[in-house]
C-alpha positions in Angstrom: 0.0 0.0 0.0 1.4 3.1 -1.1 0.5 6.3 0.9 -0.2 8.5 -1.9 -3.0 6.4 -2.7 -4.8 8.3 0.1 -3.7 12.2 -1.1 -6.8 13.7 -1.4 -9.3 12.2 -0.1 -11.4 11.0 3.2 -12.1 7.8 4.4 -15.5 6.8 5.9 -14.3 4.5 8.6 -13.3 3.9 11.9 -9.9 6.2 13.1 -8.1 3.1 14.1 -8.9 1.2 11.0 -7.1 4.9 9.2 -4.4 4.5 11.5 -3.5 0.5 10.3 -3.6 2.1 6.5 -1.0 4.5 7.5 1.0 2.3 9.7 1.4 0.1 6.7 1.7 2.4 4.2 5.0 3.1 5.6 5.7 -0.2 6.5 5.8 0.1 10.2 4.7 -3.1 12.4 1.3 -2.6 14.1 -1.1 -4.6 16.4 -4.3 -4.6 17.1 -6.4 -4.9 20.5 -10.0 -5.2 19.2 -11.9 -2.4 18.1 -10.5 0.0 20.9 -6.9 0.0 20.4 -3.6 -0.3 18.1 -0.1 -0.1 18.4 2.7 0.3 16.8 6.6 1.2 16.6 9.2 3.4 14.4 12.3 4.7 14.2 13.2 8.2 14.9 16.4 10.0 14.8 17.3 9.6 18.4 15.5 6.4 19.3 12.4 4.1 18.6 8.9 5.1 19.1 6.2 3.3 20.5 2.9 4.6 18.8 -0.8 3.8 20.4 -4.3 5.1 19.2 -6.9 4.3 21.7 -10.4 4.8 20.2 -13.6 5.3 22.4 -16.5 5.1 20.2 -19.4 6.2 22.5 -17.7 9.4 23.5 -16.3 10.0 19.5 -12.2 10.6 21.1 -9.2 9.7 19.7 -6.2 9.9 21.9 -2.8 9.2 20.7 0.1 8.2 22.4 3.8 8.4 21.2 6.4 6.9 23.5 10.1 7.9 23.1 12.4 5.1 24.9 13.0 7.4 28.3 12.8 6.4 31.4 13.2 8.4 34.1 14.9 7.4 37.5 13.4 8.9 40.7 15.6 11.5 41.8 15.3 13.2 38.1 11.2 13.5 38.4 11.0 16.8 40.0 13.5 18.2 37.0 11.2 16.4 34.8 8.3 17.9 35.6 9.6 21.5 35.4 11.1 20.4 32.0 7.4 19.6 30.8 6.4 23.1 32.4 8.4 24.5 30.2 8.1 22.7 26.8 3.9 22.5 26.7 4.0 25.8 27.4 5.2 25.8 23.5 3.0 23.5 22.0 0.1 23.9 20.3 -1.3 20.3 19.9 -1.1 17.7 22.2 1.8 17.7 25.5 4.0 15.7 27.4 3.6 13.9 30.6 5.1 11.2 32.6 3.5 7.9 33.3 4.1 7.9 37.5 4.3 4.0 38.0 7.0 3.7 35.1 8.4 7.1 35.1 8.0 6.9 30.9 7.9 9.9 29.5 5.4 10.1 26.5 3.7 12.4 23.9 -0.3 12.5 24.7 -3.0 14.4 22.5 -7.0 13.8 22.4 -8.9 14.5 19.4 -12.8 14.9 19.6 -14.3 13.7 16.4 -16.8 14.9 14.7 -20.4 13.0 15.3 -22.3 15.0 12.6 -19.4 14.6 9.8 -20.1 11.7 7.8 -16.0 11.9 6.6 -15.0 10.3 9.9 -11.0 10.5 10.5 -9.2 10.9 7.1 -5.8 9.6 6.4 -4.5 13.0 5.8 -5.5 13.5 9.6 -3.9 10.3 10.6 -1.0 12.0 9.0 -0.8 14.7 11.0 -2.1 13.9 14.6 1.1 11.2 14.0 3.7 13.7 12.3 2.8 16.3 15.0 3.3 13.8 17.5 6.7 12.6 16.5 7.9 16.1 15.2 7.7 17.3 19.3 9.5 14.0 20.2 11.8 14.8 17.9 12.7 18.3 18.9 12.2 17.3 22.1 14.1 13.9 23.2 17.6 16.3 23.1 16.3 18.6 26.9 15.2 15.2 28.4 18.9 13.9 27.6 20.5 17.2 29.2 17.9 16.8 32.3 18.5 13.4 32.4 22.2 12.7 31.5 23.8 16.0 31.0 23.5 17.8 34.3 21.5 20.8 32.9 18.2 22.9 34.5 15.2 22.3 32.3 15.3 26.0 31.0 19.6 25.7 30.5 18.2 22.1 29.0 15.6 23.9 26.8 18.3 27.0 25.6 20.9 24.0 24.5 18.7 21.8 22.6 16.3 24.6 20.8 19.8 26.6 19.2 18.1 27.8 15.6 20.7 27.2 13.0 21.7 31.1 11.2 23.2 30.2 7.6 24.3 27.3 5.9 27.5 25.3 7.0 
């Protein structure tokens, strides 16, 4: 399945069954969990993503998940937490939070469908509630490594790992 066979148009189905085309299309290994849940898993340029939809039908909300492999240990949770202060005060769709038990960070954002739109969930917004969700991870995972690993405040963290580029090298 190639993903521009899905340019331009909406599909009339259920979000998770969108979210299987588009895991495919790009060839990424996904499982299902009935009618309420999928996951699946990519590579990014600083580590491997878990991805998870979670569909609830009756209520019409879509909330997507994207994991980035970090843990993080006990005595780092309070820096943590000031880190994700900081960075959702940036975004504009979805934020970050911590699972407590685990101490995983992840990516979380809720989307309310649209009862009265007979379009559903289109791949093209597949697309982007999933490139959204790994573009933050992306230009994020760099300030939980300085937190984490490198000894830096979350705003030093945040200064270091959001340097715009001037020029060409």
């Amino acid at each position: 399945m190639n993903v521009d066979e899905y340019t331009g148009g909406s599909i009339a189905s259920a979000p998770l069954d969108i979210l299987e085309d588009y895991f495919d299309a790009h060839g990424w290994q996904s499982e299902r969990n009935g009618d309420e849940e999928i996951a699946a898993s990519t590579k990014g340029s600083w580590t491997q993503y878990e991805l998870r939809a979670l569909w609830r039908k009756e209520d019409r909300v879509l909330q997507f998940l994207a994991l980035p492999d970090i843990r993080v240990p006990e005595e780092k949770k309070g820096l943590v937490y000031e880190a994700f202060g900081l960075i959702n005060e940036q975004l504009w769709l979805g934020h970050f939070e911590m699972w407590a038990a685990s101490g995983m960070i992840l990516f979380r954002h809720a989307a309310l469908l649209d009862p009265t739109s007979e379009a559903g969930f289109s791949f093209e917004q597949a697309e982007t509630l999933i490139e959204a969700a790994l573009d933050e991870c992306e230009r994020f995972y760099p300030v939980f490594q300085f937190v984490l690993w490198g000894d830096k405040s979350p705003s030093e963290a945040i200064e270091a790992a959001l340097v715009d580029t001037v020029g060409e090298a």
